[in-house]
N, C-alpha and C positions, 0 to 999 in steps of 0.2 A: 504494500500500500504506500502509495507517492503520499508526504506530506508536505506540507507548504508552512512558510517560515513562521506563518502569524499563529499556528499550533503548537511552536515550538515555544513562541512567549507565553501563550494564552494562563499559563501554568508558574506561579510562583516559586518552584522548589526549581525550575526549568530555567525560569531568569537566574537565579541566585547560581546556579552551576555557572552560567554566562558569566557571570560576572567574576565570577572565579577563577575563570579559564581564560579571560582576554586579559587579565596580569600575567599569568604562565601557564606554560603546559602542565596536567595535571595528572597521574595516575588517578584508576575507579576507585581504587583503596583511599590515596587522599582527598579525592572529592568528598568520598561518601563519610568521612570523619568531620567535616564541616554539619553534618546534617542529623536530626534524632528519629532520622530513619533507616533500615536497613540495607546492608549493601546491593540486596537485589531490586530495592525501590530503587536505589541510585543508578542502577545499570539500565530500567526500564526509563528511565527518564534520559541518560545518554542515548539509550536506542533510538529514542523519539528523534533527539536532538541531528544525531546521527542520519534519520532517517530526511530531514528537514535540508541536509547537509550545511546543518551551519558548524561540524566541527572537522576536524582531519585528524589523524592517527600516525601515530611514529610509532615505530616500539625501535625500544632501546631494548635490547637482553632480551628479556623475557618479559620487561613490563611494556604496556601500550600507554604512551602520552596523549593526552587529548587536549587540541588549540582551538582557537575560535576560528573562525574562518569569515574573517570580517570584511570582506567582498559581499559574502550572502548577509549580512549586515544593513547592506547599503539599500537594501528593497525596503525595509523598516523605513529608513530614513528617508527615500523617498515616497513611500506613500503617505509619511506622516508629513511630507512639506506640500503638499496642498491644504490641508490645517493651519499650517505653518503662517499660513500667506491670509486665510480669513481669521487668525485671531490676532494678528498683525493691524488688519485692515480695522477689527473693531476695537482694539487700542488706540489705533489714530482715531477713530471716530469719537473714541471717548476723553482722548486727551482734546479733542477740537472742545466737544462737548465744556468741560472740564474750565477751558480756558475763556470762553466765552460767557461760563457763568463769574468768572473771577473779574473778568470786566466788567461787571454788571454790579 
């Protein structure tokens, strides 16, 4: 099953990995020590993340590291900058607002 990236946020425990993982690569073991749930929740939620492909995979030895893959990132960030630009546009309206009451 293809998953697409905004399933991959939709999930709090799924952000919190993110954010774990775009400071350094991480073994499942030290992910899931960040978290007061068990390592095979941890692994279903990599899987997800995985599945999403916002992470990539090394292994060194015998452990697998996981990074963010902050390219598949960039989809977030543009569909959240069409928001970007209407709550931009209702700031200046309210800073117009704003100033027109102050001259009064």
């Amino acid at each position: 099953m293809r998953r697409d990236i905004f399933q991959a946020i939709a999930d709090p425990t799924r952000r919190a990995i993110i954010a774990l993982i775009a400071l350094q690569a991480m073994t499942p073991n030290a992910i899931a020590e960040h978290f007061d749930s068990t390592r095979q929740a941890v692994s279903k939620h990599l899987k997800i993340l995985n599945e999403c492909e916002l992470l990539t995979q090394e292994n060194r030895g015998r452990e697998i590291y996981y990074s963010l893959e902050i390219e598949k990132m960039k989809q977030i960030d543009l569909w959240l900058e069409q928001f970007r630009k209407i709550w931009e546009t209702r700031f200046n309206q309210l800073d117009d607002v704003l100033n027109n009451l102050k001259k009064k």
